[in-house]
N, C-alpha and C positions, 0 to 999 in steps of 0.2 A: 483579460484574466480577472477572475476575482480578487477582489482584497477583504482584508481584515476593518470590519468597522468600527466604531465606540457606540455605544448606545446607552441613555441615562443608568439602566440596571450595569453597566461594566461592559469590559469589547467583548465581542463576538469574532467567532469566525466560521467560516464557510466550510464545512467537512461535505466530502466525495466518500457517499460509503457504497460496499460492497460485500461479498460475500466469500471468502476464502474458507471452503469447503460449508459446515454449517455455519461459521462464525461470524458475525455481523462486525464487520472494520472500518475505519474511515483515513483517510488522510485530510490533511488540510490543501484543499482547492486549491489556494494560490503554489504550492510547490508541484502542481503535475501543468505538463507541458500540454498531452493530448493524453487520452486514449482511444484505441484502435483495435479492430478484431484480429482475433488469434490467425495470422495463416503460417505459411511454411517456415520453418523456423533451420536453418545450417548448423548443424549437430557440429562441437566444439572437440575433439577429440582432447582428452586429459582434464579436461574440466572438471569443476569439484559438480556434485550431483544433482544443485540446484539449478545451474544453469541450464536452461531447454536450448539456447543455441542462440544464434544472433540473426540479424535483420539487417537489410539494407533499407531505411527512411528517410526517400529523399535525398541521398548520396549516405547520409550518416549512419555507420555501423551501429547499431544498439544491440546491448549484451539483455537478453529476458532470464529473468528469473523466475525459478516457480516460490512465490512468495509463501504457498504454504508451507513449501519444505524447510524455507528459513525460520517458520514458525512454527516448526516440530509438528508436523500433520504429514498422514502420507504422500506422494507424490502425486501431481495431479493428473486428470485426465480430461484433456482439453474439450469442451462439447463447444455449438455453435453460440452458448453465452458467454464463454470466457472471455473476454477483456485483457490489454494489457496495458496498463499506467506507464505513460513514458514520464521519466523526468532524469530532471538534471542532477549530476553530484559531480563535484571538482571536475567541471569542464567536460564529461560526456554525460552520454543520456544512457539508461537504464531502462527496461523493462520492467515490470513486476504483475509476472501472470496471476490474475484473480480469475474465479469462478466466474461470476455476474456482479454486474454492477448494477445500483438500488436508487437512491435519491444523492441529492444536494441536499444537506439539512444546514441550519443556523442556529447556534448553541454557543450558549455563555463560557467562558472559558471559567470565570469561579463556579460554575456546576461542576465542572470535573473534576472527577475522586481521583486516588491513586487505587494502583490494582490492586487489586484483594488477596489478603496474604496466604491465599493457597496457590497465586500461580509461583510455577520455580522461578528463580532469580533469572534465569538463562531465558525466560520465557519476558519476563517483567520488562528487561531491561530494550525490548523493542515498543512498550508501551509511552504515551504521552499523557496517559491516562486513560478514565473509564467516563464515559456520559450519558445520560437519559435524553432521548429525543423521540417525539410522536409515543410515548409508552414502550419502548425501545431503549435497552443496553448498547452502547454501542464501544467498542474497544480504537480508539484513537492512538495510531499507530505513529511512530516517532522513525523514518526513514534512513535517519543518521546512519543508526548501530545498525538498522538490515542491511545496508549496504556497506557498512565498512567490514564486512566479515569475508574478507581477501578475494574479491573477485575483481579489483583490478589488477 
């Protein structure tokens, strides 16, 4: 797995971006376990709206989310780029269905802004910030808060 380096200019770290609907997103590399192509997914009866259903990987249940609906975008509609980020939070693993997935970039962490005061609070508060990479915006997403919003 990747790590977090230091580099004369300040640390770096290693972002996974991708694309959730039009929106260029990243996570930080060392918190996803695998990613894996979209297939059949066990519809969760009473489930809040986000959840698309669970999986069996490798014995382990994982619950997938559709991560644009946690970030106020319509629901998605899975094509053969979709991807789903597994990772870990308090001891199980997660899904987070994206669109497609783009590069590995390496970006300074003092380059990253905070969001810009037109997005809503509700929206902001899944941000880790904003960054420039290759001529590219890219929105560095903070995993915590999208997953602590009651799906377990």
């Amino acid at each position: 797995m990747s790590q977090t380096t230091t580099s004369p200019a300040g640390q770096t770290v290693l972002l996974t971006t991708f694309f959730v609907r039009d929106a260029l997103c990243a996570l930080d590399a060392t918190g996803i376990q695998e990613v894996i192509r979209m297939g059949p997914a066990t519809p969760v009866r009473h489930a809040p709206q986000e959840v698309v259903g669970i999986v069996n990987l490798r014995g382990k249940i994982v619950t997938i989310l559709d991560l644009g609906l946690r970030l106020g975008f319509d629901k998605a509609v899975p094509t053969g780029d979709s991807r789903i980020f597994i990772i870990e939070d308090r001891g199980e693993f997660i899904g987070l269905l994206v669109d497609r997935v783009d590069e590995v970039v390496e970006v300074e962490c003092d380059q990253w802004q905070t969001a810009p005061v037109n997005v809503s609070a509700s929206q902001a508060r899944f941000f880790h910030g904003i960054c420039r990479a290759g001529g590219r915006v890219i929105t560095v997403l903070d995993p915590t808060p999208i997953l602590a919003e009651g799906v377990q």
